[in-house]
C-alpha positions in Angstrom: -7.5 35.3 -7.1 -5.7 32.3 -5.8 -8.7 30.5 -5.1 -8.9 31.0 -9.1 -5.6 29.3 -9.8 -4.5 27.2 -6.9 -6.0 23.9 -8.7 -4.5 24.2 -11.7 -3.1 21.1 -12.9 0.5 22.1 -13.0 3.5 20.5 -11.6 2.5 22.1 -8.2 -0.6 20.9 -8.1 0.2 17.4 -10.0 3.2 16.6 -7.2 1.0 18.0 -4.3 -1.3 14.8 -4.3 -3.1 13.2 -1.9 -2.5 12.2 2.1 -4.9 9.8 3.1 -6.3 8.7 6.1 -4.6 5.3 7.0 -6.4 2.2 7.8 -5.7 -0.8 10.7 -2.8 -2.0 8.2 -1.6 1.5 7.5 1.8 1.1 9.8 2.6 -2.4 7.5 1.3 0.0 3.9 3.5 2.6 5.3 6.7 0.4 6.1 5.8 -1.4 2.6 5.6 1.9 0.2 8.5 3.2 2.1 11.0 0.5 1.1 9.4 0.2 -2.4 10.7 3.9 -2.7 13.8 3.8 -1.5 14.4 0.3 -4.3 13.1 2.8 -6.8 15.6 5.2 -5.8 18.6 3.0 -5.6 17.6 1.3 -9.2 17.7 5.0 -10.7 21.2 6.0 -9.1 22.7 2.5 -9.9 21.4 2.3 -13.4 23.4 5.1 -14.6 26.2 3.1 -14.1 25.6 1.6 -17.2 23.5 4.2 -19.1 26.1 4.5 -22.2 26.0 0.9 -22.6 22.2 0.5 -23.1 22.0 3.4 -25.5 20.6 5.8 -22.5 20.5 9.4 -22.1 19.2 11.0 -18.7 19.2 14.6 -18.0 16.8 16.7 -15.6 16.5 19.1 -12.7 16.9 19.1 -9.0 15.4 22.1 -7.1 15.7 22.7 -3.8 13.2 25.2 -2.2 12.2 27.2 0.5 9.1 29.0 0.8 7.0 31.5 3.2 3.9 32.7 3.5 2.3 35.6 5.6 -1.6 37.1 5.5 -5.0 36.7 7.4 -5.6 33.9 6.2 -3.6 31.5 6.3 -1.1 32.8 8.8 2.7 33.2 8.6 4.2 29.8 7.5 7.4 28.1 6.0 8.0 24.4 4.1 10.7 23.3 2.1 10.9 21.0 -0.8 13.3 18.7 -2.3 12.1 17.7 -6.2 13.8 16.3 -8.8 12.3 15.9 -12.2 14.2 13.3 -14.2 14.2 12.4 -17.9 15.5 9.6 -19.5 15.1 8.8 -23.6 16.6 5.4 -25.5 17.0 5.4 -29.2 16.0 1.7 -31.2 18.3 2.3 -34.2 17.3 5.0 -35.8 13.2 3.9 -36.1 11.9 4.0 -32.9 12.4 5.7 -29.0 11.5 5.1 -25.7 10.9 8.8 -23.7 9.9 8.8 -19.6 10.4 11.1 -17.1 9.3 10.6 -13.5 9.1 12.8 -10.7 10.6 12.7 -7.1 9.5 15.1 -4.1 10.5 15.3 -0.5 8.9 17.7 1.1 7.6 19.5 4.8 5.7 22.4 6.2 3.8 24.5 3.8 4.2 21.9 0.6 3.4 18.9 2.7 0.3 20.8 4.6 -0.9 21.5 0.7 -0.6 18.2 0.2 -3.0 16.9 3.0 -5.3 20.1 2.3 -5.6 18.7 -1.5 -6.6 15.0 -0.1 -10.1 16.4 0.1 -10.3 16.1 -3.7 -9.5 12.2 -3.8 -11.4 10.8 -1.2 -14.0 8.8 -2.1 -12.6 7.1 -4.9 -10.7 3.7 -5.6 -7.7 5.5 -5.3 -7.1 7.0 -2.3 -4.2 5.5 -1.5 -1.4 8.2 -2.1 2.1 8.3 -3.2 3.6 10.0 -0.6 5.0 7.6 2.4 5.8 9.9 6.2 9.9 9.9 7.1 11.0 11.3 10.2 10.5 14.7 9.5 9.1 14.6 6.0 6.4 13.5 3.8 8.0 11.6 0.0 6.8 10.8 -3.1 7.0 9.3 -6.3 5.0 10.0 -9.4 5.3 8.8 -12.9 5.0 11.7 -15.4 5.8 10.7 -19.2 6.0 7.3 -20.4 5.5 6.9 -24.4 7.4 5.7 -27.5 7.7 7.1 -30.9 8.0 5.2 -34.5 9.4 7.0 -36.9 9.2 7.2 -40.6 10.6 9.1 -43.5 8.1 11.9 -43.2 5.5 10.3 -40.4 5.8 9.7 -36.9 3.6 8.0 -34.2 3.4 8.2 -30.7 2.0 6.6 -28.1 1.8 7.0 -24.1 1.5 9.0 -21.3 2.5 12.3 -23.3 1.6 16.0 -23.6 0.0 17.2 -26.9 0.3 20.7 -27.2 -2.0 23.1 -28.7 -1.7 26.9 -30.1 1.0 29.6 -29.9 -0.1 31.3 -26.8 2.3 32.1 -24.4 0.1 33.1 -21.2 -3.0 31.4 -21.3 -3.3 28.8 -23.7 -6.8 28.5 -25.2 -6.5 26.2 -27.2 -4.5 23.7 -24.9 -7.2 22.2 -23.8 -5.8 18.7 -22.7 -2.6 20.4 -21.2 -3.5 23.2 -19.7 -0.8 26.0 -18.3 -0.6 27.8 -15.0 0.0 31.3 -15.4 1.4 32.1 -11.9 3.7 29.2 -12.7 5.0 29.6 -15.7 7.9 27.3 -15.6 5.9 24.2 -14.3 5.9 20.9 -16.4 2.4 20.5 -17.4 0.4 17.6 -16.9 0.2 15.1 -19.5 -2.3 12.3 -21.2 -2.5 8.8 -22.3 -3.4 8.8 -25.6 -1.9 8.2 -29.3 -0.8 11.0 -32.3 0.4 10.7 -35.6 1.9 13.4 -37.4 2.5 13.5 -41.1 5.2 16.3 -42.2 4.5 16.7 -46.5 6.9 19.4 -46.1 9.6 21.0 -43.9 7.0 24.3 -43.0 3.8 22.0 -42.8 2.5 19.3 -40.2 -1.0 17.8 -40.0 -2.2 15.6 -36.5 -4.3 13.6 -36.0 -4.7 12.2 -31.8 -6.6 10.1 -29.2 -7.0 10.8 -25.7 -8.6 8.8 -23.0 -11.1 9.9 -20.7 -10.7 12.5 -18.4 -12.3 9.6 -16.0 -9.6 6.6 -15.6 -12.4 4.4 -14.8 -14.9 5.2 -17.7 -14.8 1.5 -19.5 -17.2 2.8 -22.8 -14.8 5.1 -24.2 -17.3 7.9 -22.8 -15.7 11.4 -22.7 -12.6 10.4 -24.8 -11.2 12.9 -27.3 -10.2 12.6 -31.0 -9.2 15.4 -33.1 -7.1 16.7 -35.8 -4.9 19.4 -36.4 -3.0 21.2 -38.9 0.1 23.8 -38.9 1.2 25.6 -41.9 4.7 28.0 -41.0 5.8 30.7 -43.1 8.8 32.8 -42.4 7.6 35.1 -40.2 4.1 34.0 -39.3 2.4 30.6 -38.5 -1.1 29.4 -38.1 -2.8 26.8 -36.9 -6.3 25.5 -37.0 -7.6 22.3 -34.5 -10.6 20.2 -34.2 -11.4 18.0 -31.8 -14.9 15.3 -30.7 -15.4 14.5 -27.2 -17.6 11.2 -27.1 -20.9 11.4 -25.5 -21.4 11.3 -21.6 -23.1 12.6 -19.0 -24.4 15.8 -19.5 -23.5 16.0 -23.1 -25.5 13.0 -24.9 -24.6 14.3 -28.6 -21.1 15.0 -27.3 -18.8 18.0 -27.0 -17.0 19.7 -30.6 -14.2 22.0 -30.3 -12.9 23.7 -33.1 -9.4 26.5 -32.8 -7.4 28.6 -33.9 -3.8 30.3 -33.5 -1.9 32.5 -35.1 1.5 34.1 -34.4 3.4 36.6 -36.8 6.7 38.3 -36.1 6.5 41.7 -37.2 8.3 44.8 -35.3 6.0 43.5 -32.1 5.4 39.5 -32.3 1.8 38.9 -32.4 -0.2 35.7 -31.4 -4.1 34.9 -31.3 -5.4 32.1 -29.7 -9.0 31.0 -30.0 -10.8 27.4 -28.7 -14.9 27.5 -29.2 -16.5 24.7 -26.9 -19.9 23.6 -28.5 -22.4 21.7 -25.7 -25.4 20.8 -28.4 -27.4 20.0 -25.0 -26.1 22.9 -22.8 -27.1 25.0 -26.3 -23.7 26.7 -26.1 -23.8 30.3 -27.5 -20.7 33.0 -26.9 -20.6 31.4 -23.3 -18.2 28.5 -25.1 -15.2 30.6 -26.6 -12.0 31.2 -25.1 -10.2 33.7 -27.0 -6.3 35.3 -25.9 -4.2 37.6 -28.3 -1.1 39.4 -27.3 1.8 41.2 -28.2 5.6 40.8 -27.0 8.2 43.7 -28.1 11.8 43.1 -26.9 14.0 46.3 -26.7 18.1 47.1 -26.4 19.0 43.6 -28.2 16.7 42.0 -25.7 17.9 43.3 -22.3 14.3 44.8 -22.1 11.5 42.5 -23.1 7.5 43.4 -22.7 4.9 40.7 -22.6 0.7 41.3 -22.8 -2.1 38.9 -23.4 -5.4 39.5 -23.1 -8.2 36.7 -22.5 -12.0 36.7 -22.7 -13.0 33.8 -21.0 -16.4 32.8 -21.9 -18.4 30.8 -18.9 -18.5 27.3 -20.5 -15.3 27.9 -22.5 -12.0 25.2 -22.4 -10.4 28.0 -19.7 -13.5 28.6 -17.6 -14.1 27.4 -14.2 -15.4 23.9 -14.0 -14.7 23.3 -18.0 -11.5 22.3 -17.7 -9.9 25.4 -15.5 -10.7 27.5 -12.7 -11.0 31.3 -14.2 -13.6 32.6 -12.7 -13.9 36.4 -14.7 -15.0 36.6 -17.9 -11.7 39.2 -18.8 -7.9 39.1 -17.7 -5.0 40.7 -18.4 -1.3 39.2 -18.1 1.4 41.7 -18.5 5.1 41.3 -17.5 8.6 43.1 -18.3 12.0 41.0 -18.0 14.8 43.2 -17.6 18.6 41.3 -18.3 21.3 43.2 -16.3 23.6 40.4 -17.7 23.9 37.3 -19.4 23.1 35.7 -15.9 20.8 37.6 -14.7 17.3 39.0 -14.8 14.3 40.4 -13.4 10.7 40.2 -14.1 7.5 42.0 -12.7 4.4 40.4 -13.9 0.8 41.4 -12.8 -2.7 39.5 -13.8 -5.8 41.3 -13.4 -9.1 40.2 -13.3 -11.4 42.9 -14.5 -15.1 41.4 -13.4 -14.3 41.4 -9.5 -11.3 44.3 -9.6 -8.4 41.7 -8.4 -5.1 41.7 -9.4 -2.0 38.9 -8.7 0.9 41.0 -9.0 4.5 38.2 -9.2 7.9 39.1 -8.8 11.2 36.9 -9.5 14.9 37.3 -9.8 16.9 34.6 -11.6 21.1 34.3 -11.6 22.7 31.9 -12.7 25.6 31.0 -10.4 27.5 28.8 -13.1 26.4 26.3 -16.1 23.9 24.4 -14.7 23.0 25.9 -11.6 20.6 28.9 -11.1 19.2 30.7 -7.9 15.4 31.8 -8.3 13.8 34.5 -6.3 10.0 35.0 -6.3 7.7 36.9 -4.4 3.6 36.7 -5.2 0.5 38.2 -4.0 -2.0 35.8 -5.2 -4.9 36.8 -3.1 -5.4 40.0 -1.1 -4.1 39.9 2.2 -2.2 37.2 1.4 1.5 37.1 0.4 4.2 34.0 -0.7 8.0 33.9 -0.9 10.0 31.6 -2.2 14.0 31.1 -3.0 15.0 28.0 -5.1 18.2 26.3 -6.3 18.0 24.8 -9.4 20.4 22.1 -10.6 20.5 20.8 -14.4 22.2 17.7 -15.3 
């Protein structure tokens, strides 16, 4: 199942980029990119000097990690990671913000040898040249992963940027976040985001309506070719929401009339919490039938005040569908199954056992984790996974927040 969900574009995979091959002038590129990122780094840490002053707010979270794997294939291996993910946001009176957050990664063993392994996918293109510079004993990296700004009004707002634009109430698999989608055997990761514009009109407090751009998936595409543009609208109620999404992507190759995409979610909190999620993907030239829909729906029921909480979500994943492999993710099966159980011994700490199952081929990706918070701001994560057969990863994390 791993081969399923190892290229998901999730923080893993978006901060394991590329190592490319180095040309005669590599030693000078490498000497070059190297001191760029070390300026970077001293401009961040000698900025917050004066962070107050310029109206500034940084927060974010380091995590330092160490992970092992064992099985046929690969072998037994270890790595270790250094990333920080930090966030910075300046208001302009009270109109208008600037948000960014970039990402910085360190890195050796098993995350840098994912790294190379992923290089495959870049080569070729303009852009081979990577991020990641070699220290003594480690590959680094920089990547910038939110950049936008946001005009406000009394009841509008637009943005702008590199940005995520999230769609539907689905907690696992997230049909109908098609331009952001979620890793499911990485729940926590940051995901990927798109340069494109929204504005949202707000008639009243329970009721929103959207309206977006995005780019092309292809950064090169110059004729607007494969860009999206859509609409959306969410009604909330006090127990139950809903919301319905429409979205055009412009004509390209292999869809001359273009791609429609039309959704819906809905989420009700009754004695369980409910939530649907439905995305229909409509290829006039591929002559899309049931093959386009992805469809998830759920329950979560939370027991003892919450010490016990139970998690399920179903998805049927058609073949040409927003969550299908090659259409935007990498599901293979046409049926899965998520379900977890978080049990809270305390205040500070918790278990959960999760398992997804693939019913078309009979595998299963069984995840285990332990979280404890040490003190405010600090947490130690243990995880154990099984995401293919024969094949096992362990990892133990510190996480900072500041």
């Amino acid at each position: 199942m791993e081969k399923e969900f190892n290229h998901e574009p999730s923080r893993t995979a978006t901060r394991l980029r590329t190592i490319s091959s180095w040309c005669s002038c590599g030693l000078w590129l490498k000497n070059l990119k190297r001191q760029i990122f070390l300026l970077f780094v001293v401009a961040v840490l000698t900025s917050g000097l004066n962070l107050h002053a310029e109206g500034m707010t940084v927060s974010g979270i380091l995590d330092s990690s160490l992970q092992s794997t064992a099985g046929d294939a690969p072998g037994f291996s270890l790595g270790m990671e250094e990333y920080a993910n930090i966030r910075f946001q300046s208001k302009i009176r009270d109109r208008a913000a600037v948000y960014g957050a970039v990402n910085l990664i360190a890195a050796t063993g098993n995350y840098a040898a994912n790294a190379e392994q992923m290089s495959a996918l870049g080569i070729g293109s303009p852009f081979d040249s990577t991020p990641y510079v070699y220290g003594e004993n480690y590959i680094a990296g920089i990547e910038l992963e939110r950049l936008y700004f946001r005009l406000l009004g009394e009841s509008v707002s637009f943005d702008g940027g590199l940005m995520r634009l999230p769609f539907g109430y689905g907690q696992v698999w997230g049909s109908s976040d098609f331009l952001n989608p979620r890793n499911p055997l990485k729940p926590d990761a940051r995901p990927r985001a798109i340069l494109g514009t929204a504005f949202f009109w707000y008639p009243t407090e329970e009721t929103k309506l959207l309206t977006f751009y995005s780019a092309p998936r292809d950064p090169l595409s110059q004729k607007g070719g494969g860009s999206f543009a859509g609409l959306s609208f969410d009604k909330h109620w006090n127990k139950a929401s809903i919301q319905t999404l429409y979205s055009f992507e412009t004509p390209k190759k292999g869809s001359d009339n273009g791609i429609h995409r039309a959704g819906l979610s809905l989420k009700a909190d009754l004695i369980l919490g409910f939530v649907i999620d439905a995305l229909y993907t409509y290829n006039h030239k591929a002559k899309t039938r049931l093959d386009g829909l992805s469809f998830s729906g759920g329950a979560d029921y939370s027991l003892f005040g919450g010490k016990l909480i139970f998690l399920a979500e179903y998805l049927y994943n058609g073949k040409t569908s927003s969550t299908a492999k090659d259409y935007g993710r990498t599901f293979s099966n046409t049926h899965y199954l998520y379900t977890s159980l978080t049990l809270r011994f305390t205040d500070y700490t918790n278990v959960s056992a999760a398992v997804i199952i693939g019913f078309d081929d009979t595998s299963f990706a069984p995840i285990l984790s332990l979280n404890h918070d040490l003190f405010q701001g600090a947490t130690l994560i243990i995880s154990a996974q099984r995401p293919e057969e024969r094949y096992y990863l362990v990892s133990t994390k510190l996480r900072l927040r500041f």
